[in-house]
C-alpha positions, -999 to 999 in steps of 0.1 A, spaced: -499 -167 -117 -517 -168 -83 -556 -166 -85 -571 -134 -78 -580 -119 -41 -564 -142 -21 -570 -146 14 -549 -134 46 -538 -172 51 -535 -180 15 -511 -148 9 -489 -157 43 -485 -190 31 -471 -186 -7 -450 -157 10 -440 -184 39 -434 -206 11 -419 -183 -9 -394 -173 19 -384 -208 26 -376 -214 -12 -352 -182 -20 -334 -189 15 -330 -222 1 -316 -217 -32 -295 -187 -18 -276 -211 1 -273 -238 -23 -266 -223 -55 -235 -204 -47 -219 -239 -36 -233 -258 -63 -217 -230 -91 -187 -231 -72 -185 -270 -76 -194 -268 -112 -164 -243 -122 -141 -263 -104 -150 -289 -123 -149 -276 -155 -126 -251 -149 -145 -218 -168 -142 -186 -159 -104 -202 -140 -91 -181 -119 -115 -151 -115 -151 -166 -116 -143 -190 -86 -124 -161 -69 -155 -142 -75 -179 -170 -55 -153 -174 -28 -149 -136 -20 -185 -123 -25 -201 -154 -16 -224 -139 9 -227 -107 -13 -243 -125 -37 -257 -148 -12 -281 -118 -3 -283 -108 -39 -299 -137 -46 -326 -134 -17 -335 -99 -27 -343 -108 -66 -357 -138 -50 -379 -114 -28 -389 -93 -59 -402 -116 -82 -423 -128 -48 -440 -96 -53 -442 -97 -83 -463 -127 -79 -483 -114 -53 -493 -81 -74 -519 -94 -90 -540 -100 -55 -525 -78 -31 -518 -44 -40 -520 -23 -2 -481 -32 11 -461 -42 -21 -453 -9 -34 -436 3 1 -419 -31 3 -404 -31 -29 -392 4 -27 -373 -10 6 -364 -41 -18 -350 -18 -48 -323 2 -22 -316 -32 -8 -313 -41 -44 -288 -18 -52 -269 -20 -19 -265 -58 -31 -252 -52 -61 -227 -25 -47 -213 -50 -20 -208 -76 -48 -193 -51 -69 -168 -42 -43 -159 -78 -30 -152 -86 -68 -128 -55 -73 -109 -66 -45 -109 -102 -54 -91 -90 -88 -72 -67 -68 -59 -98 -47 -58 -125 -75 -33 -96 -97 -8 -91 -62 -6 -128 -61 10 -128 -92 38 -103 -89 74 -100 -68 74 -65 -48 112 -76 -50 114 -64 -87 112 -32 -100 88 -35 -132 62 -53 -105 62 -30 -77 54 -5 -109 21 -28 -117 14 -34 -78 14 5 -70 -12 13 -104 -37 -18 -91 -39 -8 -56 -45 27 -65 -72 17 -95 -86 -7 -67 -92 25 -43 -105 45 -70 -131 20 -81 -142 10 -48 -152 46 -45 -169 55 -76 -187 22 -68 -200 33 -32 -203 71 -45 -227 55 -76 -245 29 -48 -253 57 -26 -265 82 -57 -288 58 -68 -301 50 -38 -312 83 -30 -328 87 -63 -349 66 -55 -368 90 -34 -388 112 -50 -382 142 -31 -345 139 -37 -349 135 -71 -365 170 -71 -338 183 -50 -315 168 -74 -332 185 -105 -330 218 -83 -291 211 -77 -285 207 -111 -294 240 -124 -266 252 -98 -239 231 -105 -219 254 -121 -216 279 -88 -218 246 -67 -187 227 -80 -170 265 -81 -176 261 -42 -166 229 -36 -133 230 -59 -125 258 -35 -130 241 -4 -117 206 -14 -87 225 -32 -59 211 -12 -74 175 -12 -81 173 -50 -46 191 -51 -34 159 -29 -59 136 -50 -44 143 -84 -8 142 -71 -14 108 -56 -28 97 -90 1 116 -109 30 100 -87 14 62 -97 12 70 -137 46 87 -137 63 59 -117 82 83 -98 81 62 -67 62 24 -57 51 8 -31 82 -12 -11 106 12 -30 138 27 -5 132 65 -10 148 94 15 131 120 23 139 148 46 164 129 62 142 102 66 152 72 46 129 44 47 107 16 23 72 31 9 47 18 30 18 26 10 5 52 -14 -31 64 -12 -48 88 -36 -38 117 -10 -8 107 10 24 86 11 33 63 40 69 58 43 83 27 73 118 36 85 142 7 96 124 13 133 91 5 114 80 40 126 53 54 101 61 83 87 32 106 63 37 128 39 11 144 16 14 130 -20 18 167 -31 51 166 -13 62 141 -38 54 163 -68 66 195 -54 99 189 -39 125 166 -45 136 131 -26 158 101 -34 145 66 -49 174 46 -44 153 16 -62 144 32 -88 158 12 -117 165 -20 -97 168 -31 -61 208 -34 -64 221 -3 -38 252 10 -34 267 32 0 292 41 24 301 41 59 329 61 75 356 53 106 383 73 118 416 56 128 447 67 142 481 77 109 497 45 125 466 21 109 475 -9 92 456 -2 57 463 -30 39 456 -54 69 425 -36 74 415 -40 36 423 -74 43 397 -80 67 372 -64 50 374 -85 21 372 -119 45 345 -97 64 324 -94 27 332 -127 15 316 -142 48 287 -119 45 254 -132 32 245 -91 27 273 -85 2 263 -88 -37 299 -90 -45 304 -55 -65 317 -32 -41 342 -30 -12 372 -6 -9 389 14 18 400 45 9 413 75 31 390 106 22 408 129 48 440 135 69 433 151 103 451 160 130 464 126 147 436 104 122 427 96 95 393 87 77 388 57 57 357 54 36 345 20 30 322 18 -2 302 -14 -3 270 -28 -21 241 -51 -12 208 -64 -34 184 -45 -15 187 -14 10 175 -37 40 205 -57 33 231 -27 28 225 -16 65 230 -46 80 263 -49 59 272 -18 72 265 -27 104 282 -56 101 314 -37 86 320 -12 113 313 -35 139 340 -61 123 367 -38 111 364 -19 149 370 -52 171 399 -58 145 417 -25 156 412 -32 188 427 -63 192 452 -67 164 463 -31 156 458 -10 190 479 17 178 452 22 151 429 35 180 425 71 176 445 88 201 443 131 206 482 145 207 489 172 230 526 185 219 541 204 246 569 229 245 605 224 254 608 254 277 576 241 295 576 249 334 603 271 334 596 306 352 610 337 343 648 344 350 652 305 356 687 293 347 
């Protein structure tokens, strides 16, 4: 402990001193505890990811506690500033601590994602749940930060006392006025627990078909093959219906349609779309037939029913289909080209009282 009633020069210099010694440590033992658990490996993997994301969160961390126990050296023979400093200490204090809190909820957030295959169904499951708990702790956190640093002011902490005794009519107001967020909130949140739909999963909504993009706690992004973003509010999700075509597994099975003329080869052009499939990297090797759904006037339409891994790869196979089993007709059947007949009657041109 420092001697009593130090002087102006004594008192700058220990707090000089003082200074020079947290920056010091600050910057050295983050490294140094880095160094030591790669070494010996504790805490492997989430410790070190700890350091390495909130290594300037706790950086400052350090410096404030460092700063406080300065004071608390200094109490004993200074006592006119300390008590406004270390108010201004205890909300940096507590905004440390929130920041380090954050950067290590998102360092688990990252370290879990690293782990997983948004290819497989079960992961996109455990993907979806962590970046939704991630969101949701990252704002309790802030929400708790910011509460307790405005209880640290005694006038709020009055206010708060005050607020208290009407919480019952004030949370009546708010759920009134915050009723089609929370309604959104709680859908979000009921959409991740049910596993109704994932991130990366191939949903169709509305007509639009597209991968999930994201899912927030209030609304759902979905990326069309134009990687267009489309938004929906999560209570869509809960309230209407839509198609997860990855639901169960990534395998996806659908059709495509061309018209050709009654004169089409069939079994020619079944032909080529089995060397068309078998060249295809798209094709999971499950499904691809040619059948004729309907007989129109003149055509015909064949449906081609084909199969892919994934519903990125299905439209390209599609794409690839109709564009192969088109330049086929063209260039070894032409009479498959759909033509429009015009039949014309025998008595045609003939005016009245001809012979």
């Amino acid at each position: 402990m420092l001697p009593d009633n130090l002087s102006t020069t004594q008192t700058a210099f220990v707090i000089v001193l003082g200074l020079v010694v947290i920056i010091v440590l600050s910057l050295m033992l983050v490294p140094g505890l880095r160094t030591v658990l790669k070494r010996t490996g504790f805490g492997h993997p989430y410790l070190l990811a700890f350091l390495e994301k909130g290594k300037y969160a706790a950086r400052a961390l350090i410096m404030i506690v460092g700063m406080q126990c300065l004071l608390w050296i200094l109490e004993a023979s200074d006592r006119s500033w300390p008590s406004i400093v270390q108010h201004v200490l205890t909300i940096l204090l507590i905004a440390a601590i929130t920041w380090f809190l954050c950067e290590v909820i998102v360092a688990t957030e990252e370290l879990l994602l690293s782990k997983i295959s948004w290819d497989e169904a079960g992961h996109r499951r455990f993907g979806t749940q962590v970046l939704l708990i991630r969101r949701v702790l990252l704002m309790v956190v802030i929400m708790v930060g910011i509460w307790m640093s405005l209880m640290t002011f005694p006038r709020v902490q009055s206010l708060g006392q005050a607020l208290l005794a009407s919480a019952g009519l004030l949370s009546i107001i708010a759920g009134l006025a915050a009723q089609t967020t929370l309604t959104n909130v709680f859908a979000g949140i009921q959409l991740v627990l049910t596993n109704a739909i994932r991130v990366d999963d191939f949903v169709s909504v509305d007509g639009e078909a597209g991968r999930v993009d994201d899912i927030t706690m209030t609304y759902v992004v979905i990326r069309p093959w134009d990687d267009r973003k489309v938004i929906y509010p999560a209570s869509y999700f809960i309230s209407h219906s839509f198609e997860n075509w990855t639901q169960i597994n990534d395998t996806i099975q659908g059709s495509t349609e061309i018209e050709v003329d009654w004169t089409a080869p069939l079994d020619d052009l079944r032909a080529e779309l089995k060397r068309v499939l078998s060249a295809s990297a798209s094709w999971d090797g499950r499904e691809g037939t040619i059948l004729v759904t309907e007989v129109m006037d003149g055509r015909i339409r064949l449906l081609i029913t084909l199969s892919a891994a994934s519903a990125s790869n299905l439209f390209a196979l599609k794409s690839e289909v109709r564009e192969a089993l088109v330049t086929y007709v063209v260039h070894h059947a032409p009479q498959a080209i759909p033509h429009t007949r015009h039949v014309v009657p025998s008595d045609y041109g003939k005016c009245d009282g001809a012979e």
